[in-house]
N, C-alpha and C positions, 0 to 999 in steps of 0.2 A: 438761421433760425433752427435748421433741424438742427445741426451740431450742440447748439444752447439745450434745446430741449433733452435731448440722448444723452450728453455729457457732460454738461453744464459751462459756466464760465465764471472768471473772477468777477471781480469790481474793476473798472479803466476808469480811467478820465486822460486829458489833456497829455501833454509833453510834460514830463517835470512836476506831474500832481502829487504830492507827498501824500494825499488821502485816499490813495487806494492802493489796491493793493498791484495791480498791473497797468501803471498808465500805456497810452500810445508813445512806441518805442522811438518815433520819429521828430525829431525838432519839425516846426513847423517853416513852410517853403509857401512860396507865390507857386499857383496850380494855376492857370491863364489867366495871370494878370501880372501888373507888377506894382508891387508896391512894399510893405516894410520887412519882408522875408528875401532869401535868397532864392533862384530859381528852382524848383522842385529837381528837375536834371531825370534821369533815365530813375526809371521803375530799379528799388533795390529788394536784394531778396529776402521772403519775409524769416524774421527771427524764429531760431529755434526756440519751443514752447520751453520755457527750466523749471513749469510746474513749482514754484515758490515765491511768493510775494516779496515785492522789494524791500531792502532795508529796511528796519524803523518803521514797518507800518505794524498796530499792534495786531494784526490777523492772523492766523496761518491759512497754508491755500484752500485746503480740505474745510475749514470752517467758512470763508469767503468764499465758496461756488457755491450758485447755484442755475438752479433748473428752472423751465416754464412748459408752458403749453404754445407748440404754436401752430398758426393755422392761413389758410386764403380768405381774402374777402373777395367777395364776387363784385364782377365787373361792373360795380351798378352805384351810380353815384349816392345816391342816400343810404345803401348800404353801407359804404365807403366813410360817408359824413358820420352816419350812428356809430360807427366804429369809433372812429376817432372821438365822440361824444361820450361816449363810454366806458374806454378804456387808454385813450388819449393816443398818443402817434400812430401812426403805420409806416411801413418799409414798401418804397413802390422802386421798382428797376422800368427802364425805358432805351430807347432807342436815341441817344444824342447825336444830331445832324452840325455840320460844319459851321453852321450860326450859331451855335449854341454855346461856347467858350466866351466868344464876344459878349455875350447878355449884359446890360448893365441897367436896365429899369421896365415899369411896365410889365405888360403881361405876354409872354415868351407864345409865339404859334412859329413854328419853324417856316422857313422860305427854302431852303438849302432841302436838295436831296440826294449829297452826299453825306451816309453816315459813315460814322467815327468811331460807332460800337457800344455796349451798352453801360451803365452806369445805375446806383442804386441811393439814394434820399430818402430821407423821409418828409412825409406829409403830417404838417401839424396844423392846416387849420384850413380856410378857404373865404373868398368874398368876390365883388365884382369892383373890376372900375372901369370905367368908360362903357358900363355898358356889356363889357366883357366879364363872363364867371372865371375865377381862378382858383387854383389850388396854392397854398403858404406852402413855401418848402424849402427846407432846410438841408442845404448841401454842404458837401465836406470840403470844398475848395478854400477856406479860410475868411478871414472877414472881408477882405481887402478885393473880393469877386463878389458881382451882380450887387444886389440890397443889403452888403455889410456880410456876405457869405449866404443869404439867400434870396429865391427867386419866386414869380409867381410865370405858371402854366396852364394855358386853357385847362378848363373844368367843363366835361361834359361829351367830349369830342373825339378822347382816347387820343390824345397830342401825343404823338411820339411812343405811345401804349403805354401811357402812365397810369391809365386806371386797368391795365388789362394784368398788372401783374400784383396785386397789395398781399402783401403777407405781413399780421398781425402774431400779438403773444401776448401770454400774458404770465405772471410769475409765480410762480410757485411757494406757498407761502413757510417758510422756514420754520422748523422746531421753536426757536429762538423768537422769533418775531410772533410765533403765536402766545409762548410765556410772557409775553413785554405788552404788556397791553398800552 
């Protein structure tokens, strides 16, 4: 988020996205699971920045960056909920313990107390079931992990210190986008 804010960033999407200007550089892999990718295998190093939009997309890079505001939301759940109600996702990082890979339904309270290190999702919504409140969360592990690629985690209890890290943004409104009404 500070980096976005300080120096902005392109447009990405997906593996192979022809509509932006810098998709994610990496085919997609099974991240603990297995099903219709090949195994993710060792961490590779990340790509040198080439600072110019791919082929054939009509942008150039200097027109596609841009910048935002970003900021923490305090540890406090309906803070956290209004957030999200009003400017829609947040970015939370957390403590993933050795149960956590395995997830595959329901709502996530860790058992295990060895951790594995941290990880970072976003939160786009929240509800209860059974009784239980949880947070909607959308992780990067691909579809084929937990609920289709995501999962739900106690709400309310700082699981794993999901609510203890949320950092929000919000975007900066472009020359361009304010002429376009």
């Amino acid at each position: 988020f500070n980096f976005w804010a300080m120096t902005g960033v392109v447009s990405g999407g997906l593996y192979g996205d022809k509509n932006t200007c810098s998709p994610y550089f990496f085919p997609p892999c099974d991240h603990h699971t297995t099903g219709q990718y090949k195994p993710c295998g060792d961490s590779q190093p990340t790509p040198a920045c080439v600072k110019k939009c791919q082929d054939g997309y009509p942008v150039d890079y200097k027109s596609d960056k841009r910048k935002g505001t970003a900021y923490r939301v305090a540890k406090d759940v309906k803070q956290i909920q209004q957030e999200i109600i009003t400017n829609g996702p947040v970015e939370a990082s957390y403590t993933v313990y050795s149960d956590f890979p395995s997830y595959k339904s329901g709502v996530y309270v860790k058992h295990s107390t060895q951790q594995l290190g941290g990880h970072a999702v976003k939160i786009i919504g929240w509800g209860n079931e059974g009784g239980i409140p949880y947070w909607l969360i959308a992780n990067s592990w691909n579809e084929d992990w937990g609920l289709k690629g995501f999962f739900k985690i106690r709400r309310g209890t700082d699981e794993c210190g999901i609510e203890d890290g949320i950092v929000a943004g919000i975007p900066k409104v472009s020359l361009a986008d304010e002429l376009t009404f």
